[in-house]
LOTOR-858534 format. One record per residue: residue number from 1; residue in three letters; x, z, y of N, C-alpha, C in turn. Coordinates in steps of 0.05 Angstrom, whole numbers. Each point is the difference from the previous one (the first is absolute). Example, Ala and Ser with C-alpha at 12.3 -4.5 7.8 and 13.67 -1.06 7.14 Angstrom:
# LOTOR-858534
VORO|num|residu|n_xx|n_zz|n_yy|ca_xx|ca_zz|ca_yy|c_xx|c_zz|c_yy
VORO|1|ala|264|156|-114|-18|0|24|18|0|24
VORO|2|ser|-7|-14|21|16|1|24|-15|14|22
//
This chain:
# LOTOR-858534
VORO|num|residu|n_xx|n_zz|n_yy|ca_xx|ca_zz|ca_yy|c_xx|c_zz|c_yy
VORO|1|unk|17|0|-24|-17|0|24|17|0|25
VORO|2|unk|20|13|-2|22|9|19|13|-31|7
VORO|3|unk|7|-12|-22|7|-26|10|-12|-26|12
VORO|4|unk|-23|6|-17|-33|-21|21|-1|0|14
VORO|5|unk|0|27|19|0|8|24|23|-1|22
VORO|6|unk|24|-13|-13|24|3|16|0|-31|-4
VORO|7|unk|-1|-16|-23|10|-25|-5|-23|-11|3
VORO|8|unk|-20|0|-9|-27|-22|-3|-2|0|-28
VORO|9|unk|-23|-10|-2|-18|0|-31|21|-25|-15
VORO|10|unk|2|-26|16|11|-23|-15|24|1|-5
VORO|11|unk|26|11|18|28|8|-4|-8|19|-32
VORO|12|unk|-14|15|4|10|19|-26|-9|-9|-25
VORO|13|unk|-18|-11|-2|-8|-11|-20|7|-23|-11
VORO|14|unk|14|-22|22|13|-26|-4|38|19|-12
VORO|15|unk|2|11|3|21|15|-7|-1|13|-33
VORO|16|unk|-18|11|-3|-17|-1|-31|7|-11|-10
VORO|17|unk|-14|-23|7|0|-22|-18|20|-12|-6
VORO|18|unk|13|0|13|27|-22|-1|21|29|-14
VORO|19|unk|-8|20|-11|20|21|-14|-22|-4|-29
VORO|20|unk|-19|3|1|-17|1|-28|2|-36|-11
VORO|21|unk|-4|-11|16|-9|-28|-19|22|-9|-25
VORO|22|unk|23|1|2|34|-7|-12|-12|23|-27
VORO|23|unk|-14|23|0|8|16|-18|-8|0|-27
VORO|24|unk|14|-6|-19|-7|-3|-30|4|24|-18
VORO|25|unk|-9|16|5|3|23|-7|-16|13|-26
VORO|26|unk|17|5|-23|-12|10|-36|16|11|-5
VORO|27|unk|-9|19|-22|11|24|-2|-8|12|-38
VORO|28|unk|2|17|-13|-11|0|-29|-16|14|3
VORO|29|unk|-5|18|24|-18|19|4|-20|-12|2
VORO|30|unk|-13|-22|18|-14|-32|6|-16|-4|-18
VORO|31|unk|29|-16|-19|-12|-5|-22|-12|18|-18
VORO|32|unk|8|25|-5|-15|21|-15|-27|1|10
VORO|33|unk|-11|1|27|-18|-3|15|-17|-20|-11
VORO|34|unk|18|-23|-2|-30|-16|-8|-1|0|-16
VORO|35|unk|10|13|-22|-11|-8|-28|-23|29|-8
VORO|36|unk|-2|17|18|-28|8|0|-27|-12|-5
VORO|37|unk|-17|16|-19|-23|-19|-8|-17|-4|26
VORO|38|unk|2|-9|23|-18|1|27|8|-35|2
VORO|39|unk|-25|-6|20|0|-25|8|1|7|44
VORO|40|unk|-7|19|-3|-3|-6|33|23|22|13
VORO|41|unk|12|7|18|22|4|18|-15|-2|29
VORO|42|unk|11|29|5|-16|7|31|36|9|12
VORO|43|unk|10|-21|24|24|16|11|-11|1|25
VORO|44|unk|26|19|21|-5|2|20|14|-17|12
VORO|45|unk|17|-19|-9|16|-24|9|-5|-21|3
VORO|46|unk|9|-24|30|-8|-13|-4|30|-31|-4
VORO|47|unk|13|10|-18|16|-23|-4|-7|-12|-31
VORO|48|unk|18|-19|-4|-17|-8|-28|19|11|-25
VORO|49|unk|9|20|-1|20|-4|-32|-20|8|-16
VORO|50|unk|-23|21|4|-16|-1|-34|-11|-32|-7
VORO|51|unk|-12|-23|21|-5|-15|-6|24|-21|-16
VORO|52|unk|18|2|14|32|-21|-17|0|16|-21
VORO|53|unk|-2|22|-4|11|11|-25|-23|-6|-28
VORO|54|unk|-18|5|10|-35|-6|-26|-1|-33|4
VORO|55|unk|12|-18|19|3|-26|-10|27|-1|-17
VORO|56|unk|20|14|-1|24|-4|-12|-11|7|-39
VORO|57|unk|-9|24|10|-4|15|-29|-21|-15|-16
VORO|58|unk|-26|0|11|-23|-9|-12|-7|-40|-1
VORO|59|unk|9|-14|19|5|-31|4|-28|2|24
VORO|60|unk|-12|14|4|-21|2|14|-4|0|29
VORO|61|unk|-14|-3|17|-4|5|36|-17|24|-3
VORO|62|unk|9|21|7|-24|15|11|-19|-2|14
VORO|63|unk|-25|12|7|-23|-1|23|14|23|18
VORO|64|unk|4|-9|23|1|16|20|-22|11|25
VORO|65|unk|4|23|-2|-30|9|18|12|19|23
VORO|66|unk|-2|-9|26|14|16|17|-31|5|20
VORO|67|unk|-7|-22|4|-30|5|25|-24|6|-17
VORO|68|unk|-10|3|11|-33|12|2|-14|-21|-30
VORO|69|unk|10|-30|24|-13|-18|-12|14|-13|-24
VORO|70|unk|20|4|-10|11|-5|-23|-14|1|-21
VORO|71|unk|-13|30|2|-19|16|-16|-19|-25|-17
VORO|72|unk|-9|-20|12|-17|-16|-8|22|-15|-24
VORO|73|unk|16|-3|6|9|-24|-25|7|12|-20
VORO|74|unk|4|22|1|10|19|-25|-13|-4|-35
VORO|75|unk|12|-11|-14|-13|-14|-31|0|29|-6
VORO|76|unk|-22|0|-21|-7|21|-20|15|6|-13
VORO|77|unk|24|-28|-13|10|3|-10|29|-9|-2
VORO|78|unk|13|9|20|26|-15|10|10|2|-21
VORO|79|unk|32|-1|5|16|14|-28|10|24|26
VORO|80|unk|9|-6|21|14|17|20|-13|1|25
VORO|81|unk|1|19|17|-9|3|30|10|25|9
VORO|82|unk|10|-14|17|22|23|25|-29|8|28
VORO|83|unk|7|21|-4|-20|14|30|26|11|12
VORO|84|unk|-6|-18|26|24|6|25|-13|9|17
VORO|85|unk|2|34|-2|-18|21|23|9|-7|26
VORO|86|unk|28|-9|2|8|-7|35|18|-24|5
VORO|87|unk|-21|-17|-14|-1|-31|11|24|-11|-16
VORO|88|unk|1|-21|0|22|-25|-10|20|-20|19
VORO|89|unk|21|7|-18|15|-16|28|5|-30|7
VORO|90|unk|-19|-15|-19|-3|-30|15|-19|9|28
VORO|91|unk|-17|23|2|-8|1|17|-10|21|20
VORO|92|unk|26|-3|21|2|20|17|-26|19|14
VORO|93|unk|-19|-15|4|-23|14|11|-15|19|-17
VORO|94|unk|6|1|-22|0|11|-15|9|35|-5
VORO|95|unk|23|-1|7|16|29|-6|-10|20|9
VORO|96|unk|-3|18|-9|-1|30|9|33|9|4
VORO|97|unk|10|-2|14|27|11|8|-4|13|16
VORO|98|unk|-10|17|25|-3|21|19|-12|23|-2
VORO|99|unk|-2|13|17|-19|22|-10|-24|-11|24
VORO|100|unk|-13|-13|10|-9|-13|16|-18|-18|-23
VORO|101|unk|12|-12|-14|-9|-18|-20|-19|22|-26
VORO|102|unk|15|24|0|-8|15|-23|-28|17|7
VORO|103|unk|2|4|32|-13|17|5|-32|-22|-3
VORO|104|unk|-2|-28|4|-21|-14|3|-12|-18|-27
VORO|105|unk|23|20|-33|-1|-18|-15|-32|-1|-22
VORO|106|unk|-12|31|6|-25|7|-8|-23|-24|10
VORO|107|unk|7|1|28|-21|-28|2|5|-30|3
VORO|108|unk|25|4|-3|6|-33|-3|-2|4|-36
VORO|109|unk|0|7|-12|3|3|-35|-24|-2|-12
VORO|110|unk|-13|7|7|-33|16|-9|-2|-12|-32
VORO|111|unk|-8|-28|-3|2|-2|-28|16|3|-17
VORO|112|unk|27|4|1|21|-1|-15|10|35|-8
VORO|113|unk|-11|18|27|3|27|-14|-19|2|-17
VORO|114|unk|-30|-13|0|-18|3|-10|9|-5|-34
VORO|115|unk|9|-26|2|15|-11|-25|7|20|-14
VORO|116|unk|21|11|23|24|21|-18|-14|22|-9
VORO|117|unk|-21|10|13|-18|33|-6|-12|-10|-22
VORO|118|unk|-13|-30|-7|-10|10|-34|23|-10|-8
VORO|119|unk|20|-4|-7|22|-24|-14|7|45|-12
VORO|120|unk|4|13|24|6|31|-17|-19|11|-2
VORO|121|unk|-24|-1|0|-10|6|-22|3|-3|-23
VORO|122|unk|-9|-26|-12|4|-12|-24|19|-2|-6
VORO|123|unk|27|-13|9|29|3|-13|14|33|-5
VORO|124|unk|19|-8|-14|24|16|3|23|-11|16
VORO|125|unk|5|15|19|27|-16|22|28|16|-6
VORO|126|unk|16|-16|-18|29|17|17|10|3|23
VORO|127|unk|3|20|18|21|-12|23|31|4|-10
VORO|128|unk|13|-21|10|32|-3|2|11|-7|29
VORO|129|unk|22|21|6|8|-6|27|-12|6|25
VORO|130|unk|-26|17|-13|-15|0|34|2|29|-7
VORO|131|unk|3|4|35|10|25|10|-29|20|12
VORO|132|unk|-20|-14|-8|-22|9|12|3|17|36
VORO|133|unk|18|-12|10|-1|21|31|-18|-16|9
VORO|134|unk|-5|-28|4|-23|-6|15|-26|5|-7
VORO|135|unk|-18|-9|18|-29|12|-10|-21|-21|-13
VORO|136|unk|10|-16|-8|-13|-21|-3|-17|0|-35
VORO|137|unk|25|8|-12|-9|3|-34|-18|27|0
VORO|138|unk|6|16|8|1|21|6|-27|3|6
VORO|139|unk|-10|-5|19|-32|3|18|-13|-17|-22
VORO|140|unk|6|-18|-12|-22|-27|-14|-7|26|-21
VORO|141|unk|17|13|-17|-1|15|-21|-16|17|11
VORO|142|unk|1|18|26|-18|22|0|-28|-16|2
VORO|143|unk|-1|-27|17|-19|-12|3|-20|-1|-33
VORO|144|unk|17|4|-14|-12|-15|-27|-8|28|-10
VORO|145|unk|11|17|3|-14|34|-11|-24|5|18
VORO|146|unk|-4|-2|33|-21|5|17|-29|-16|-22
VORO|147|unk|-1|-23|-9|-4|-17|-2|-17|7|-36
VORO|148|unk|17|14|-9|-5|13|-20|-16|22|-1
VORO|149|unk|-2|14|22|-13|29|2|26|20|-11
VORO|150|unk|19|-10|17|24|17|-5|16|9|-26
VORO|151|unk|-10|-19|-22|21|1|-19|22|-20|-3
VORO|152|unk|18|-2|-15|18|-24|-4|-16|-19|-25
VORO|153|unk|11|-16|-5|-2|-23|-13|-7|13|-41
VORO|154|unk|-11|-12|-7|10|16|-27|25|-2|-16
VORO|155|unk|26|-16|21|21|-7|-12|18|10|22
VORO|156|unk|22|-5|-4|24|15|17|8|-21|7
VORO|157|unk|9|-8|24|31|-15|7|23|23|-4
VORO|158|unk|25|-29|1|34|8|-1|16|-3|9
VORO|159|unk|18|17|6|25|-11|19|24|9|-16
VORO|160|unk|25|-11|0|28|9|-16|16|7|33
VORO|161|unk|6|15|7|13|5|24|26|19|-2
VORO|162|unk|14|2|9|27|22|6|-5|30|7
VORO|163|unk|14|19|-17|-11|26|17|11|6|27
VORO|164|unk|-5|11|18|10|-2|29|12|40|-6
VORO|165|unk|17|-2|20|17|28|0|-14|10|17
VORO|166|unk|-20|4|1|-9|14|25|-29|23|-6
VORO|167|unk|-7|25|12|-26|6|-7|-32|-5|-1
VORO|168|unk|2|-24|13|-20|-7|6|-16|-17|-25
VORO|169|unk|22|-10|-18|0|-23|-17|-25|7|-26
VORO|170|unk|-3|28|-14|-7|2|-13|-33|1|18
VORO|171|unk|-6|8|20|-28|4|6|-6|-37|6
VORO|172|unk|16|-18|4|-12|-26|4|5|-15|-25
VORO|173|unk|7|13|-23|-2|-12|-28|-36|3|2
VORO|174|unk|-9|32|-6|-21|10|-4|-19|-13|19
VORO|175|unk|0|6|25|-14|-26|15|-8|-14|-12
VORO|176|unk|18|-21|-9|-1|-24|-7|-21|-10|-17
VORO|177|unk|1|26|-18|-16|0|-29|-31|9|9
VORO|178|unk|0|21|15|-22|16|0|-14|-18|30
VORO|179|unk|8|-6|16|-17|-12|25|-3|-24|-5
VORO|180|unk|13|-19|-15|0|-32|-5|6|-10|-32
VORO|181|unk|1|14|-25|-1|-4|-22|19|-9|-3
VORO|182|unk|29|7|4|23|-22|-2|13|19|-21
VORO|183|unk|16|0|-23|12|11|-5|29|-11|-4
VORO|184|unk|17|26|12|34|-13|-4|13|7|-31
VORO|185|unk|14|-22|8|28|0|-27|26|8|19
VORO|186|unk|9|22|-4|25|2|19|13|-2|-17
VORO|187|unk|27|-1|24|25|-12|-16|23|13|15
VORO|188|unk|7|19|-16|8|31|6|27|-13|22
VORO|189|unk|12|21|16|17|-7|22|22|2|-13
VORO|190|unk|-2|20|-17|35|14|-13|9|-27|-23
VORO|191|unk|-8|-23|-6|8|-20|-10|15|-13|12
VORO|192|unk|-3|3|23|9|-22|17|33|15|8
VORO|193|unk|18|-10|-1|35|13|10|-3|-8|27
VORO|194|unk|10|31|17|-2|2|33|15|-13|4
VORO|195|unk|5|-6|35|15|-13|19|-1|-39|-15
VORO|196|unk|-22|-11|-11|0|-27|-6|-8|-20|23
VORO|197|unk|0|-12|3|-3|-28|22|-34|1|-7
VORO|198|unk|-10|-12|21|-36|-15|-11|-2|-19|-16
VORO|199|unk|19|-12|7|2|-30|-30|1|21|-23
VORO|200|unk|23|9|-3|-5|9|-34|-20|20|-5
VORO|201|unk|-4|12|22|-36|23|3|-28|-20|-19
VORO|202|unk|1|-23|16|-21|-19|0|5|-19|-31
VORO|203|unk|24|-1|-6|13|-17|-29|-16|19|-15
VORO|204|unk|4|28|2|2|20|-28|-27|3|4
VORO|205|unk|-20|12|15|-24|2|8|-25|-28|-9
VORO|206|unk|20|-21|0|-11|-24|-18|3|-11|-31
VORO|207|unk|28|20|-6|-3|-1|-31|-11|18|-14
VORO|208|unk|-10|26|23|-13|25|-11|-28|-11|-8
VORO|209|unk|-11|-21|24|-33|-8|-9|0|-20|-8
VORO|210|unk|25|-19|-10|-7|-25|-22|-1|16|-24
VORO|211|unk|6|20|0|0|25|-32|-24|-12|-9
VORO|212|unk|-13|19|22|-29|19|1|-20|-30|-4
VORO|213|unk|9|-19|19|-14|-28|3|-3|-4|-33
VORO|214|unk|27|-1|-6|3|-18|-31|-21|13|-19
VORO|215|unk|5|28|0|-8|23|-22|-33|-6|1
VORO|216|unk|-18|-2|29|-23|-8|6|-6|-27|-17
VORO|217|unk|14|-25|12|-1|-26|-16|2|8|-40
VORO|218|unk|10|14|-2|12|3|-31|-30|11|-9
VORO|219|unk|-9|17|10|-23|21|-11|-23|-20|1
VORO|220|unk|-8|-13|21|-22|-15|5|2|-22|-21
VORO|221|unk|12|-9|-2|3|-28|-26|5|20|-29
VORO|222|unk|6|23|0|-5|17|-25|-31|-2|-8
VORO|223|unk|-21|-2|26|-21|12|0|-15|-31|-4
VORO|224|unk|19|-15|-6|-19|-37|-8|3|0|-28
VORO|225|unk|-14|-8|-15|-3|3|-22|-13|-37|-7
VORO|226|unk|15|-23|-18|-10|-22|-5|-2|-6|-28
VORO|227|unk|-25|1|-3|-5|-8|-34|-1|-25|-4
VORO|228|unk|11|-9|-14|-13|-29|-16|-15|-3|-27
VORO|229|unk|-18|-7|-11|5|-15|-30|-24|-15|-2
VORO|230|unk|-9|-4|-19|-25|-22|-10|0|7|-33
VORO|231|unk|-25|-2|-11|-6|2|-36|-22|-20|-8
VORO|232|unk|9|-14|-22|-13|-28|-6|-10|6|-33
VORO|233|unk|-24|-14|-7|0|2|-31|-2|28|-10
VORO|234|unk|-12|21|22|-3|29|-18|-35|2|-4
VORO|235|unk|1|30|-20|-14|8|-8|-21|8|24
VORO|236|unk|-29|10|-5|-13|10|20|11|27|8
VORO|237|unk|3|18|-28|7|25|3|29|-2|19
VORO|238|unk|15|-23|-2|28|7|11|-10|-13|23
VORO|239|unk|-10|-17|6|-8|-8|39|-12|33|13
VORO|240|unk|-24|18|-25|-6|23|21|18|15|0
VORO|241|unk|20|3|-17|21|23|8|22|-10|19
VORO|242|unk|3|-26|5|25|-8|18|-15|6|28
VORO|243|unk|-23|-9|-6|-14|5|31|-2|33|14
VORO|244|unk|-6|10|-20|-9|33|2|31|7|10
VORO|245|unk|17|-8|-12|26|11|8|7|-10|30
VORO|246|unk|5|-24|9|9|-11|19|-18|26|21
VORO|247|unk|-33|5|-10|-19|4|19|10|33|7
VORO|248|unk|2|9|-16|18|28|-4|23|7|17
VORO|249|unk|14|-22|-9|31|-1|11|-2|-2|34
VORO|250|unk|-6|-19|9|-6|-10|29|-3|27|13
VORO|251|unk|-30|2|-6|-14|32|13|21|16|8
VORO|252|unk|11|7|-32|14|25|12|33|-16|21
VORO|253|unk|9|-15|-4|17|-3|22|-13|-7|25
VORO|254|unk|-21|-5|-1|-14|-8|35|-5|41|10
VORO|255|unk|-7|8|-28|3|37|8|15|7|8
VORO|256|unk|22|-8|-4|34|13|-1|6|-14|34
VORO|257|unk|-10|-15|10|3|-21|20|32|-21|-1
VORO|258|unk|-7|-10|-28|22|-28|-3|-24|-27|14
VORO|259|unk|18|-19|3|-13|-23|10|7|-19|-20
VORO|260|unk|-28|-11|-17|14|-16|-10|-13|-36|-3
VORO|261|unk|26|-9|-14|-9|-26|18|-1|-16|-34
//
């Protein structure tokens, strides 16, 4: 805001751009990322590397949804779609970069928080990387408990975050959980060896949640289950017992909650 106000809206943002556009930027953490069983991606960024990266990985274009009116083209059934809460950078008019911009984003947004308030309901959201200080995630979520008659969701959101050295840290874990349904995965401080640079802070802090990423990916495809077979030329008694079994079998893993295909 500080610089808007000293430089102009177009200096700072033509300055952006010309630092974001060049950047090809992947990482394994990324890729751990997408190989999450999810199709849709909500950032608060507006450059393109999740989109280069889900065309690199998957052969695919994403749907991108940054305005209001995006909202309309959105397929039922993409394979991918990025929600860019503060705009995209083919297009500048776009951005929420100020606090000027943030403070007016409730009514320039209207459909798209709307979006986001049932998208958490019904989903489960990880967050990664967000620091929750702004108010943006933050308010939609209480928005979504008011909305409820003050309960949360019947599901939890998540965050994997760093423990912070400080006292304040454990009452805004609890927060987190109890005012907005978020629950953390910390990732204890005493792992980390003092006096390190932010690069290797940020290296180790990204092999800590490609772990946790992978171990997630590992469990969920534990929980797919694919049968095949076919029976030709049997008896009646053996068609009702193959059937009774399959019918048996299924049940109880749809009990157990496997997915199977």
């Amino acid at each position: 805001q500080y610089c808007e106000n000293k430089l102009g809206s177009a200096y700072v943002k033509n300055s952006i751009t010309r630092l974001l556009n060049p950047k090809k930027y992947s990482s394994n953490i990324l890729k751990s990322i997408l190989g999450l069983p999810a199709n849709n991606f909500w950032t608060t960024n507006f450059d393109r590397v999740l989109e280069k990266n889900i065309e690199k990985e998957f052969k695919t274009h994403p749907d991108i949804i940054y305005r209001d009116v995006d909202l309309i083209k959105t397929r039922e059934k993409s394979a991918k779609v990025i929600f860019k809460m503060n705009g995209h950078i083919d297009d500048q008019t776009s951005w929420i970069l100020t606090k000027s911009d943030l403070e007016g984003y409730e009514y320039n947004h209207q459909a798209m928080l709307t979006f986001l308030r049932r998208e958490l309901i019904v989903n489960t959201f990880l967050f990664l990387g967000y620091s929750f200080t702004d108010t943006l995630i933050l308010s939609t979520l209480r928005d979504v408990k008011r909305y409820l008659g003050g309960i949360n969701p019947t599901h939890y959101h998540y965050t994997i975050i760093k423990e912070r050295n400080n006292q304040e840290f454990p009452y805004f874990v609890e927060n987190l959980e109890r005012s907005y349904g978020i629950k953390s995965l910390i990732i204890p401080q005493k792992i980390f060896p003092q006096n390190i640079s932010y690069s290797e802070l940020t290296a180790m802090m990204d092999s800590e949640k490609m772990d946790i990423i992978d171990m997630i990916n590992k469990r969920v495809k534990m929980k797919q289950i694919y049968i095949s077979g076919s029976y030709r030329k049997i008896s009646r008694k053996e068609e009702c017992f193959s059937s009774q079994l399959a019918k048996y079998l299924t049940e109880n893993m749809l009990e157990q909650g496997y997915r199977i295909c």
